[in-house]
C-alpha positions as CSV (number, residue, x, y, z in Angstrom):
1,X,-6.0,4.0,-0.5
2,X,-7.6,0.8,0.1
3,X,-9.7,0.4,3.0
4,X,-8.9,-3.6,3.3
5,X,-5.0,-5.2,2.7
6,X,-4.9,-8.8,2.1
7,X,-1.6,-10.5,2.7
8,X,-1.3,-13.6,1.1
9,X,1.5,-16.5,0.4
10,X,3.1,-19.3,1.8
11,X,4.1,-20.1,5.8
12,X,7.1,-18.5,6.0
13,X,7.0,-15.5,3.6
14,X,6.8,-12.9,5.9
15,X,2.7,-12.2,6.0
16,X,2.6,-11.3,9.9
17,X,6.3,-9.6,9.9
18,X,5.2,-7.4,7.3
19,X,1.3,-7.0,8.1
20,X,1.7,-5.7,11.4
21,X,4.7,-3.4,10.0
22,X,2.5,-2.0,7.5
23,X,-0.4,-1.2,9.8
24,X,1.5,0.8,12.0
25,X,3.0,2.6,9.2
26,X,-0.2,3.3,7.3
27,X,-2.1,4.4,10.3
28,X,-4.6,1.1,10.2
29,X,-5.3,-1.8,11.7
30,X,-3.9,-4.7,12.1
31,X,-5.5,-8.9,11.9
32,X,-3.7,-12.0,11.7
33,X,-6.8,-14.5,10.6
34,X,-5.2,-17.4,12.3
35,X,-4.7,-15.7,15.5
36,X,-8.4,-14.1,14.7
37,X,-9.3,-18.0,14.6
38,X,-7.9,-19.2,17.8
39,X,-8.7,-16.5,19.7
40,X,-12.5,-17.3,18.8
41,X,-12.3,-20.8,18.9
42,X,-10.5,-21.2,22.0
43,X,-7.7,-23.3,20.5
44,X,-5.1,-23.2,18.5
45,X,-4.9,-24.0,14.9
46,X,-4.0,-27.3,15.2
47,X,-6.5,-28.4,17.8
48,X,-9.1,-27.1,15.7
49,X,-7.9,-29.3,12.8
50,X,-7.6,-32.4,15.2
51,X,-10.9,-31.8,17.2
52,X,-13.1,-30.5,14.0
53,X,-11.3,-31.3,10.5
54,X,-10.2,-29.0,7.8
55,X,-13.8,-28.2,6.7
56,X,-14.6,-26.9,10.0
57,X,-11.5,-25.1,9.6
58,X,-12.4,-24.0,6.4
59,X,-15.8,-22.8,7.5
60,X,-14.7,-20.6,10.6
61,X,-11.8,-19.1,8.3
62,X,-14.1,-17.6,5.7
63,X,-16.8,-16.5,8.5
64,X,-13.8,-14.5,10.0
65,X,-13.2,-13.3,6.4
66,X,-16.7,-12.2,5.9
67,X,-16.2,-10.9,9.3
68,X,-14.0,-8.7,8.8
69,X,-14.7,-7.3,5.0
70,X,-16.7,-5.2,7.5
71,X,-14.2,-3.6,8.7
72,X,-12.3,-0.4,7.3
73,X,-8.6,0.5,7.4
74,X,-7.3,-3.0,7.9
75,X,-4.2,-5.2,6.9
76,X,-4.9,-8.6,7.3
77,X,-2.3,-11.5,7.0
78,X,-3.9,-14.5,5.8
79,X,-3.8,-18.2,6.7
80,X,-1.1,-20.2,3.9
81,X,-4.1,-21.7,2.5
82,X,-6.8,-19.3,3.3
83,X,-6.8,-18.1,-0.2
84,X,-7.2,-21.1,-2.0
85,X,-10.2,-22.3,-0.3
86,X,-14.0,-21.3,-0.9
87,X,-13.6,-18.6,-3.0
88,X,-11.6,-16.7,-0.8
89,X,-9.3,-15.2,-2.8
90,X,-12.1,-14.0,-5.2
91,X,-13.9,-12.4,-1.9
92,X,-10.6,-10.4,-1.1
93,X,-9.9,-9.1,-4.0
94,X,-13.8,-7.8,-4.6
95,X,-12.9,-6.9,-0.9
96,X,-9.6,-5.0,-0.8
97,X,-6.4,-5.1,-1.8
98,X,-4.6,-8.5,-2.2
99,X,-0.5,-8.7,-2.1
100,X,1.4,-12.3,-2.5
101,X,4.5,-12.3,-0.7
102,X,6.0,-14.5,-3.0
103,X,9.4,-16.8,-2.3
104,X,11.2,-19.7,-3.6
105,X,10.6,-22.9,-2.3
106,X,14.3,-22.9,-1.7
107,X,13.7,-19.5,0.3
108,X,11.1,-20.7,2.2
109,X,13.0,-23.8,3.2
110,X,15.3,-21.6,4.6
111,X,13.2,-19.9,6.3
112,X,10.8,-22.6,8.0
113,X,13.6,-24.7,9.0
114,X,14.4,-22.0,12.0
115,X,10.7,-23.0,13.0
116,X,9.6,-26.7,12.2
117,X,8.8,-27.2,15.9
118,X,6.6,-24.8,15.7
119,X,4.6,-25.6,12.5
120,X,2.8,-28.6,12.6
121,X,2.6,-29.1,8.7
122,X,6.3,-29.3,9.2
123,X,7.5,-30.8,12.4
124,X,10.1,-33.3,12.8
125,X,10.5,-33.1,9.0
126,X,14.6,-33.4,7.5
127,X,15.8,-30.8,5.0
128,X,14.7,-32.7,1.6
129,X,11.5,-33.6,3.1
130,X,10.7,-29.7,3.7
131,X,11.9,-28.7,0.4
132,X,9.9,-31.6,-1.2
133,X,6.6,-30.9,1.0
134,X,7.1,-26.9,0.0
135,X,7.9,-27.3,-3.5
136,X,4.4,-29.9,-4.3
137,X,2.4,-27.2,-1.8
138,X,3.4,-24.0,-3.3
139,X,3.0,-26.1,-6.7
140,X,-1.0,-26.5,-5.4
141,X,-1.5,-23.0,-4.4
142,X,0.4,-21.3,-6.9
143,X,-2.9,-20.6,-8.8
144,X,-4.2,-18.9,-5.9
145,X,-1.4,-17.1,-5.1
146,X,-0.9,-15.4,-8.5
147,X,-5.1,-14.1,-8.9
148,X,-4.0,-11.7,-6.1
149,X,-3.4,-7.8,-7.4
150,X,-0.2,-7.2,-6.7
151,X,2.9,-9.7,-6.4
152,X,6.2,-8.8,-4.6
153,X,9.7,-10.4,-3.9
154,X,9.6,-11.5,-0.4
155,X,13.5,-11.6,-0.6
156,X,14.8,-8.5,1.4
157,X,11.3,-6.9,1.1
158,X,11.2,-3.4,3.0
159,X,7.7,-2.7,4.2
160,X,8.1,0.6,2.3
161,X,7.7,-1.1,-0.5
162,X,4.2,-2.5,0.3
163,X,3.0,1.3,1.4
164,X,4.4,2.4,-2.1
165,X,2.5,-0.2,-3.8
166,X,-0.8,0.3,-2.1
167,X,-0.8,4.5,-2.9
168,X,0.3,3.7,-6.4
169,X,-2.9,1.2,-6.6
170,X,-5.4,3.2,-4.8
């Protein structure tokens, strides 16, 4: 099996639900990189964006990355973007195992609009502004999304799933 399990796709597909499910299950452990973040930086997500910029951002993500190829027997839920920036994607799949949790934007809408306070990409935004800001974003990191090794239907996924996937890859 894999040593490293990159979980990858949009806010909303189910990446942290799933990754800390699948440690357990597999016996490994288990990272969320944007939790990984804050807890180094001392802030949250956003802050980091306000007080620093994206590049910053950017920076700190794929040192955390780097960070924690070192690492064995680990499933890691990405950041939404974290694969589409700075050759991340590239690095996890030399690196691991990548899986894209992949959803309509319809889906997602569905999803995200049970949390828009708690997003800031999508606070305070109406029902066709969410669908219209998911549909142009997924559009963006599609290309991303689909280099990853493995692609599954986050509809109704069952973490069994993922474990079968990963032995049948290894």
């Amino acid at each position: 099996m894999h040593s490293r399990i990159f979980l990858i796709g949009f806010m909303g597909s189910g990446k942290s639900t799933h990754g800390s499910k699948l440690a357990r299950k597999i016996g490994y452990d288990y990272v969320d990189m944007d939790r990984l973040i804050e807890e180094t930086a001392g802030m949250s997500v956003p802050a980091i964006f306000r007080e620093h910029g994206e590049a910053v951002f950017r920076k700190w993500e794929r040192d955390i990355l780097l960070e924690l190829c070192r690492r064995e027997n680990l499933v890691v839920s990405t950041g939404g973007g974290a694969p589409c920036h700075g050759g991340m994607i590239r690095i996890m799949n030399d690196q691991g195992c990548t899986i894209y949790i992949r959803l309509s934007p319809a889906e997602l809408q569905q999803r995200l609009l049970l949390s828009r306070t708690e997003r800031p990409l999508i606070k305070g935004k109406s029902e066709e502004e969410l669908l219209h800001f998911i549909e142009k974003l997924l559009e963006e990191r599609e290309k991303y999304y689909q280099q990853a090794m493995h692609t599954v239907d986050g509809v109704n996924l069952q973490t069994e799933r993922l474990v079968e996937l990963i032995r049948a890859s290894s």
